[in-house]
C-alpha positions as CSV (number, residue, x, y, z in Angstrom):
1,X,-34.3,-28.7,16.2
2,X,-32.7,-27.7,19.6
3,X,-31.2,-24.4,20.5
4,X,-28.1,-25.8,21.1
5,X,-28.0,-27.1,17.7
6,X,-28.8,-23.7,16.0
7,X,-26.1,-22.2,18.6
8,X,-23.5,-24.6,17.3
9,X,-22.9,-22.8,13.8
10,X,-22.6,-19.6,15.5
11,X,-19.7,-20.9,17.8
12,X,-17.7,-22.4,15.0
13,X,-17.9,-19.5,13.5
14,X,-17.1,-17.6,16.1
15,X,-15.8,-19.1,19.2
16,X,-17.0,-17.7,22.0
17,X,-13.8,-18.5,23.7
18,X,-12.7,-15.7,21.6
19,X,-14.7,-13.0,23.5
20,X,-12.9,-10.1,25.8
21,X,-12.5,-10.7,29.3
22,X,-14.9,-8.0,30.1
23,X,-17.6,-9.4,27.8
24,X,-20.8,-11.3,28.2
25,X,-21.7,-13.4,25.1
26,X,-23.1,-16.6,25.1
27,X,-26.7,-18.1,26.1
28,X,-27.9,-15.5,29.0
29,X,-31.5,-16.7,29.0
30,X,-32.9,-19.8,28.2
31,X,-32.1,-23.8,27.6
32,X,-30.0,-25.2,24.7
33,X,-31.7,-28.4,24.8
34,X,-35.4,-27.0,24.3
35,X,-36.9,-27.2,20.9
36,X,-36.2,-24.1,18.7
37,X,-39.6,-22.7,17.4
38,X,-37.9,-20.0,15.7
39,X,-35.3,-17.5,15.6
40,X,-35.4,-13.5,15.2
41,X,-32.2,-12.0,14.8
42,X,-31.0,-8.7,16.0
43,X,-28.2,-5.9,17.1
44,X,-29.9,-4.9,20.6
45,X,-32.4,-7.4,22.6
46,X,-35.5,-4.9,23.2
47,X,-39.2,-5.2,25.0
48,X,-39.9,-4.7,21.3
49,X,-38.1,-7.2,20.0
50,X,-39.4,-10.2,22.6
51,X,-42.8,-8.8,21.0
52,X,-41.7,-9.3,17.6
53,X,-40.3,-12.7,18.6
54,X,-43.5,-14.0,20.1
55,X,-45.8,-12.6,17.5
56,X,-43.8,-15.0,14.8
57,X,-43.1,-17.4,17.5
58,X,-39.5,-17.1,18.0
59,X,-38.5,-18.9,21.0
60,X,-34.5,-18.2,20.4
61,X,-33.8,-14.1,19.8
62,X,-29.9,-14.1,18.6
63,X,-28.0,-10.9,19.5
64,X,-25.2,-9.3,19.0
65,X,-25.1,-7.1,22.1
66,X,-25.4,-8.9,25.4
67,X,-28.8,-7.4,26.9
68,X,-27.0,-8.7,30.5
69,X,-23.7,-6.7,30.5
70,X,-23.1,-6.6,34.3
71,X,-24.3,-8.5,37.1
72,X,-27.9,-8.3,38.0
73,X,-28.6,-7.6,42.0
74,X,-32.6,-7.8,41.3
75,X,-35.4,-8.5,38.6
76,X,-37.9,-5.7,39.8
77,X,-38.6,-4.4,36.2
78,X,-37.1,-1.2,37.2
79,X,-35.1,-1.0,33.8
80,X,-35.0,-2.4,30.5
81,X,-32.6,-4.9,30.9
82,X,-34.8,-6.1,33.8
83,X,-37.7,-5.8,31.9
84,X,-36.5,-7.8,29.2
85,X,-34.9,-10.6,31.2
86,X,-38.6,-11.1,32.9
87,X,-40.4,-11.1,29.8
88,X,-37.8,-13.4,28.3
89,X,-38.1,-15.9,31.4
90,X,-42.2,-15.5,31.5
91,X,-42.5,-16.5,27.7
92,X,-39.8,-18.9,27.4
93,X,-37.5,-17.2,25.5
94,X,-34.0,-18.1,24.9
95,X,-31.5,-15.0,24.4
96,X,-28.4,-15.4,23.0
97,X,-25.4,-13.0,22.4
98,X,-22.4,-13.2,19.8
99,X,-20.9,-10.1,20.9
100,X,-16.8,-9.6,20.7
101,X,-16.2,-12.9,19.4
102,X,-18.2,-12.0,16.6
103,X,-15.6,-8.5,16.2
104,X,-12.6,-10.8,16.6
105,X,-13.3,-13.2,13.5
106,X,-11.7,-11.9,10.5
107,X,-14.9,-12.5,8.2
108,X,-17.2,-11.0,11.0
109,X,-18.4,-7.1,11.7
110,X,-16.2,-5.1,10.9
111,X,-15.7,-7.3,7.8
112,X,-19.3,-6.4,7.2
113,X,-18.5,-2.4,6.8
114,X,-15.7,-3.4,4.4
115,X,-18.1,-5.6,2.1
116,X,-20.1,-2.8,1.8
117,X,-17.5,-0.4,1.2
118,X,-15.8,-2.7,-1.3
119,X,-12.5,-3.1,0.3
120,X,-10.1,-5.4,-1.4
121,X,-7.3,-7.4,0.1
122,X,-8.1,-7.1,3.6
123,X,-6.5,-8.6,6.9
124,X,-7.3,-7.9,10.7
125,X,-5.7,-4.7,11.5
126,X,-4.7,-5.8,14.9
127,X,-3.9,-9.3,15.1
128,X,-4.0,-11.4,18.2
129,X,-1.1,-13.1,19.3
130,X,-0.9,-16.4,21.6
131,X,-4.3,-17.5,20.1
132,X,-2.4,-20.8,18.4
133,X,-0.8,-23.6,20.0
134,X,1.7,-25.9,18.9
135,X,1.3,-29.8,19.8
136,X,3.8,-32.2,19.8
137,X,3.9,-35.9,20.2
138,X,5.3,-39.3,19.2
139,X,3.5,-42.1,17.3
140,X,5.2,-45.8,16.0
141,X,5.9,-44.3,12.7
142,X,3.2,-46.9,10.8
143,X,0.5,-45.4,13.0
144,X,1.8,-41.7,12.9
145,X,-0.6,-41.1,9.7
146,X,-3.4,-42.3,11.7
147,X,-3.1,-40.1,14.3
148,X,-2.0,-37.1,12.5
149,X,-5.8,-37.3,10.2
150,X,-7.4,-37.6,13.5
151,X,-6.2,-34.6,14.7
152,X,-6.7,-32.9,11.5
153,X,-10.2,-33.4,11.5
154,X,-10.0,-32.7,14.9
155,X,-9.4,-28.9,13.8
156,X,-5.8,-28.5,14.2
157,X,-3.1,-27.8,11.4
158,X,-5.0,-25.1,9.7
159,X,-2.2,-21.9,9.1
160,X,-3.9,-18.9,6.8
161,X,-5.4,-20.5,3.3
162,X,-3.7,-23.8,4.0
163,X,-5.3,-26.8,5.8
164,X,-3.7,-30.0,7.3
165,X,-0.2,-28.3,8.1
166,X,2.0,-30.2,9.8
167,X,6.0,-31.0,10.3
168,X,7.3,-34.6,10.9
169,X,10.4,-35.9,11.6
170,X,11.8,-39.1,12.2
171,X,13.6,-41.0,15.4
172,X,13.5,-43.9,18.2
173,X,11.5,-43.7,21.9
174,X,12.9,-45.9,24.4
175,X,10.4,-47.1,26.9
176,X,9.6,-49.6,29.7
177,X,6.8,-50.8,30.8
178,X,6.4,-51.6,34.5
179,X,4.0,-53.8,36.2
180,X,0.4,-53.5,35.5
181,X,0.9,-51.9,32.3
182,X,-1.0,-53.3,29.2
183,X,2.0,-52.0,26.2
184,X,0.9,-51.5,22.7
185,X,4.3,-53.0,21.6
186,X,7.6,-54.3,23.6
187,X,7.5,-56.5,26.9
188,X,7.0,-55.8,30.4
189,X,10.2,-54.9,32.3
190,X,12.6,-54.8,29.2
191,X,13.5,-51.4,27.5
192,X,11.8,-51.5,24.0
193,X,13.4,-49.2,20.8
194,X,10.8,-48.1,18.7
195,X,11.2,-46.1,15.3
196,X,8.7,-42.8,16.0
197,X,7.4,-39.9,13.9
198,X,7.8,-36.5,15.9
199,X,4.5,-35.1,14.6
200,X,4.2,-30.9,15.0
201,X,0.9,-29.2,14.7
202,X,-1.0,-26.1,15.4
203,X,-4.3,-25.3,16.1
204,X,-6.2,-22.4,18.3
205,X,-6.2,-22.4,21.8
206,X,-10.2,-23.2,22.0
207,X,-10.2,-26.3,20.3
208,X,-7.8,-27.7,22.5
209,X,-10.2,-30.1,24.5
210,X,-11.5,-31.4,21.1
211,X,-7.9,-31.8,19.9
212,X,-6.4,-33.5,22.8
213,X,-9.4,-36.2,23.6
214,X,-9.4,-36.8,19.9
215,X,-4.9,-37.5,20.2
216,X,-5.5,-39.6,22.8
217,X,-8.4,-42.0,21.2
218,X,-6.5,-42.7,18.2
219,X,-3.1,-42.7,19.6
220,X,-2.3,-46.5,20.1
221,X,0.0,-45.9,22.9
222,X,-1.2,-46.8,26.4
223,X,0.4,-43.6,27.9
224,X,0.8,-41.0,25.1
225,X,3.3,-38.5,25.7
226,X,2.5,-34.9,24.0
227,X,3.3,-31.6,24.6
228,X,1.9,-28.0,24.0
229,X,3.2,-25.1,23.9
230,X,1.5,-21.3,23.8
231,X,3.1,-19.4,20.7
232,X,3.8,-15.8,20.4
233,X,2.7,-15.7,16.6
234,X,0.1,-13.4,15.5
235,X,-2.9,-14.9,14.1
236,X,-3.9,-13.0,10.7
237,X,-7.2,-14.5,11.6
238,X,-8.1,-13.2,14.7
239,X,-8.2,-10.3,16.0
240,X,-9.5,-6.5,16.1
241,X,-10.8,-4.4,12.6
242,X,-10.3,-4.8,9.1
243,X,-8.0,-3.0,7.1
244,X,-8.3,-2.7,3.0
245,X,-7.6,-1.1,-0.3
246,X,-10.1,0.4,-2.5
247,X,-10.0,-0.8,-6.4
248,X,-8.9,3.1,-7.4
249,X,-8.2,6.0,-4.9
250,X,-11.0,8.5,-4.2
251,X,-11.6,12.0,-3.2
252,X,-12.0,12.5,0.2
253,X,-15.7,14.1,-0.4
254,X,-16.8,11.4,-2.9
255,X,-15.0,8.8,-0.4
256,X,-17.7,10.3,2.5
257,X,-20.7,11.0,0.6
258,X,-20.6,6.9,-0.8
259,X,-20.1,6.0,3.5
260,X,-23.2,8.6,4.3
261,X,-25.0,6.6,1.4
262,X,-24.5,2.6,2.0
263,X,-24.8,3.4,5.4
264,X,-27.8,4.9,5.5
265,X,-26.3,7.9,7.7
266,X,-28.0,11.0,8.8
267,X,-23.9,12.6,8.7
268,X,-20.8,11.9,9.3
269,X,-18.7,13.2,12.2
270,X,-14.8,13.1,10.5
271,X,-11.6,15.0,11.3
272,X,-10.6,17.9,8.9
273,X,-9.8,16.7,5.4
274,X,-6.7,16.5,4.2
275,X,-6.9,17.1,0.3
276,X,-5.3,13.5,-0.7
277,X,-6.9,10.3,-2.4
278,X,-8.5,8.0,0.0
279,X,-7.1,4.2,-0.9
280,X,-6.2,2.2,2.3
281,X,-9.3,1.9,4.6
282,X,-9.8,1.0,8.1
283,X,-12.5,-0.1,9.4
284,X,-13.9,-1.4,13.0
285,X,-17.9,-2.1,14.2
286,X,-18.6,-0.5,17.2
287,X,-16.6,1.6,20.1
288,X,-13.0,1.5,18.0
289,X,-11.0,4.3,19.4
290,X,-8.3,1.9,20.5
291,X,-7.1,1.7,17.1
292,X,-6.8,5.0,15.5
293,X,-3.2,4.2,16.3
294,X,-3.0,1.1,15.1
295,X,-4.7,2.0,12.0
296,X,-2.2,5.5,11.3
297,X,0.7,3.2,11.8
298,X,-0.5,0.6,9.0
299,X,-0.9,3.6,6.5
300,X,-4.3,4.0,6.7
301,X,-6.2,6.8,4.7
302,X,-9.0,6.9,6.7
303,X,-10.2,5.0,9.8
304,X,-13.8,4.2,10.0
305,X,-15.5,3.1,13.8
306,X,-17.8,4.9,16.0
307,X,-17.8,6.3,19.8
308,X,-14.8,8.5,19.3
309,X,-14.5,10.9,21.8
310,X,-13.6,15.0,21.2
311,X,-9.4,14.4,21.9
312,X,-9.4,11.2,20.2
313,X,-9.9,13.2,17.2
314,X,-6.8,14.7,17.4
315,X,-5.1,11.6,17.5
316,X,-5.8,12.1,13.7
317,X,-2.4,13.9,13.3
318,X,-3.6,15.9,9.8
319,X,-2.4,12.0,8.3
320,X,-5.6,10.3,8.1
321,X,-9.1,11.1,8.8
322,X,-11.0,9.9,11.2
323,X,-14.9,9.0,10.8
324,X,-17.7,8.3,13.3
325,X,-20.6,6.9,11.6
326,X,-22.2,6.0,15.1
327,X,-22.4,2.7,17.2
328,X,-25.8,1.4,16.1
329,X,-25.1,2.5,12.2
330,X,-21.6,0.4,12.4
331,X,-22.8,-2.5,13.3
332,X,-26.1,-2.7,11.6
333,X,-25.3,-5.4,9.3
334,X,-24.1,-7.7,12.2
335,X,-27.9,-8.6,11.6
336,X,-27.5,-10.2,8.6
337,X,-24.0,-12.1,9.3
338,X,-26.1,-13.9,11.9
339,X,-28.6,-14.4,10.0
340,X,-27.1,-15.5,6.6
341,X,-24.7,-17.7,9.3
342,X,-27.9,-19.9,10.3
343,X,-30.0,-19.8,7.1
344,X,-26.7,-21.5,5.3
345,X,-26.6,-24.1,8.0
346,X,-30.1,-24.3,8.6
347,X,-31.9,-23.5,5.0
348,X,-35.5,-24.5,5.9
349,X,-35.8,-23.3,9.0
350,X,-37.2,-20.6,10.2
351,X,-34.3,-17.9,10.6
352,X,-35.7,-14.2,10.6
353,X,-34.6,-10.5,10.8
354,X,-35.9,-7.9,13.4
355,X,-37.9,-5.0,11.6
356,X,-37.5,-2.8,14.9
357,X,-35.3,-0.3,14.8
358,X,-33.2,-0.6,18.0
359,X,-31.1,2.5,17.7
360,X,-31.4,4.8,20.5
361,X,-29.6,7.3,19.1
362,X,-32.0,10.0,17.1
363,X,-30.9,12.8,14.9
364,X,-33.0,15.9,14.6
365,X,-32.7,17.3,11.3
């Protein structure tokens, strides 16, 4: 088994095309075509860790925080992120980060915090826009099936639930072919009439080299005309935190004590309490301060994320309470998405799950 091949179920999952600007995900150390011994899945990439990984021979750690964040000026083992890269380079090790693309799927972290909490109905909180792309081109209409398949299995025409979406409609190209050219139909140097489908369809911005190569080989058309164009739609599929209903409203308290309890939480920092039923939750793994406004204006009860800061609590109004459950303890279960992502794909090989504790965040008590 290669890396690259164990990679590949992560990045259909989630592209990492779909990452922030500022991120770093993706294969930082390490070959995709070496053979895969192994792979030890974890939130933070650790000296510990690359232990754990060699003691069970893991040559492929899977991450979802980028040990390499910014760029690296030296590898003198001054740090840990040094440290780590060196070890990882020494022993062959192959370090691999799913980091905001993972956050931007709608079935990916901050899903994982309303799984456990039970949230029903849920739908990104803030949706990306000018993720999909509409194509458009012209086939001879007895071919336009053909070509329309292709690009469905291509990825394309997939729109919420529904797969193979598309809109068709029906007219004549005029064309003529000049000297040198090899037509599929019609005669060099007369205009030729031919009765076309207008074929529409969808798809996300990253799989537009797959969709386009795959138009093109089973387009009969010498020259294929098509066009794309960037829409502003929001995509319900992609983008930032979760946001969900509970089966029956609860008490604030009761609400808290079952979030200190799945989560394993030493306590729970959270803006006063307002006295009302908690029932619309919203939730987001990691540093999510850029949506408490987001989530207030969607009629959230409470917003769940960590890293808030001491005035970002008053963004709160007295409408809905914020609560930090802390960085490490919101994305905990990022762990498992990875790993139940390979094991499904990949049932008898050997996927495991770090048993060191990478949180470097302690709580005296």
């Amino acid at each position: 088994m290669k890396i690259g091949e164990l990679l590949s179920a992560i990045e259909i999952f989630a592209a990492p095309e779909l990452q922030e600007d500022y991120d770093n995900a993706g294969l930082l150390t390490g070959n995709k075509d070496s053979e895969c011994t192994g792979v030890l899945c974890t939130l933070d990439v650790t000296v510990a860790v690359l232990h754990e990984a060699l003691q069970y021979k893991c040559n492929l750690v899977v991450a979802h925080h980028p040990v390499i964040f910014k760029g690296l000026k030296r590898l003198n083992g001054r740090n840990y992120v040094e440290q780590v890269v060196i070890m990882a380079i020494k022993n062959d090790i192959a370090i691999y980060a799913a980091h905001t693309n993972l956050d931007n799927v709608v079935l990916g972290v901050s899903n994982t915090i309303a799984s456990k909490l039970g949230l029903q109905n849920t739908t990104v909180l803030q949706p990306k826009s000018k993720v999909l792309r509409r194509l458009i081109t012209f086939a001879p209409t007895d071919k336009a099936e053909a070509v329309r398949n292709a690009v469905f299995e291509a990825g394309a025409g997939h729109i919420g639930n529904y797969s193979e979406c598309s809109f068709n409609s029906q007219g004549t190209g005029t064309f003529k072919a000049g000297k040198g050219a090899d037509p599929y139909v019609g005669e060099i140097g007369r205009r030729h009439e031919e009765q076309e489908t207008k074929v529409e369809i969808v798809y996300p911005f990253y799989l537009e080299k797959q969709v386009v190569k795959t138009l093109l080989a089973s387009h009969p058309y010498e020259e294929v005309a098509y066009d794309i164009f960037t829409m502003e739609n929001a995509h319900y599929g992609i983008g930032s935190g979760i946001i969900g209903e509970l089966p029956a409203g609860m008490a604030e308290e009761s609400f808290l004590k079952m979030l200190k309890d799945r989560f394993h939480l030493p306590a729970v920092r959270h803006t006063p309490l307002r006295g009302r039923p908690v029932k619309k939750v919203a939730v987001c793994g990691g540093a999510g301060s850029f949506l408490i406004k987001t989530a207030l204006s969607n009629g959230a009860d409470i917003y769940i994320s960590a890293d808030i800061k001491y005035h970002e609590f008053f963004d709160a109004e007295g409408r809905m309470v914020i609560a930090d459950i802390g960085h490490y303890e919101s994305e905990q279960f990022a762990v498992d998405l990875l790993r139940d992502l390979l094991v499904e794909k990949f049932p008898t090989f050997a996927v495991l799950k770090t048993s060191v504790n990478t949180n470097p965040v302690q709580f005296f008590t």
